[in-house]
N, C-alpha and C positions, 0 to 999 in steps of 0.2 A: 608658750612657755619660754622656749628662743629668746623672743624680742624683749619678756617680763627681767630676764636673766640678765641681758645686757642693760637694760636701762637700770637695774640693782646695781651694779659694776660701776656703769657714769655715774652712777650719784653718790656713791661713796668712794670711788678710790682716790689714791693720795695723788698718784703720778698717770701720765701718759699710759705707761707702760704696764699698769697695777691691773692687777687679776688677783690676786694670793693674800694680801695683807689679811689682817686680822678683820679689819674692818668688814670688807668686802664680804668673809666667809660670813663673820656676823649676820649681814647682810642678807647671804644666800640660805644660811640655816633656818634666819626670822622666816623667810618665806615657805620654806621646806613645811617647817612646821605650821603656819597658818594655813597649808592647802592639808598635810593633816589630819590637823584639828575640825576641816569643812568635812573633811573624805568619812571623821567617825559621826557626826551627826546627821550623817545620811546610813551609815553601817556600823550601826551599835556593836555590833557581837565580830569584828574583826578586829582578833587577838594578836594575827600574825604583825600587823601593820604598827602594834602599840608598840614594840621593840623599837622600830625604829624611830617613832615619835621619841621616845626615851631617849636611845642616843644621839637625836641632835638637841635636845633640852641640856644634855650633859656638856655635849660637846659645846653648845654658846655659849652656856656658864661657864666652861674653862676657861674661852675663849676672853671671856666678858673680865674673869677676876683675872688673867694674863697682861689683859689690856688696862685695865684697872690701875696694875699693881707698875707697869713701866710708863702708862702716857696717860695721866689723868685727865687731861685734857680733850683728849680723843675719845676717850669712855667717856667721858659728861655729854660730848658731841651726838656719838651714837646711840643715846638713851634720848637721846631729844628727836634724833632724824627718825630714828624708829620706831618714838613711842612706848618703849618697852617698860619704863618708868616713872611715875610722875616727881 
C-alpha cells in the first residue's frame, strides 16, 4: 500500500517537494476509492464502509470542480492520467 501511495505521488506532483496539491489528493482519493469499490464486490452487505466510499466520491468532485474552476489545464491533465473521463 506504501510503495502504491508513493508511486501515486511521483506521478502526479507538480514539484519536488509536492505531497498536498489538489492533484495528488485527486490521485490518492481515485485509489481510495477503487480498492473500495473491490472491498464491496466481495462484501455486499457492508454498510459501515459505504460512508466512506461516499465521502471520498464527495471529496474528489470538490476537488475535481476546485481544480476545474482555477487551472483548466490541470483538470483536462488529470482526467486523462487517471482515466476518470473519456
Amino acid at each position: 500500500m506504501q510503495k502504491k501511495r508513493k508511486a501515486i505521488i511521483d506521478s502526479l506532483k507538480i514539484n519536488s517537494n509536492d505531497v498536498g496539491s489538489s492533484e495528488v489528493q485527486i490521485g490518492l482519493l481515485s485509489e481510495k476509492i477503487n480498492n473500495l469499490t473491490n472491498h464491496f464486490e466481495k462484501n455486499k452487505n457492508d454498510k459501515h464502509s459505504t460512508k466512506g466510499l461516499l465521502m471520498a466520491v464527495n471529496q474528489r468532485k470538490r476537488l475535481l470542480d476546485y481544480l476545474k474552476n482555477n487551472n483548466f489545464e490541470s483538470y483536462k491533465n488529470i482526467l486523462t492520467k487517471l482515466k476518470l473521463r473519456k
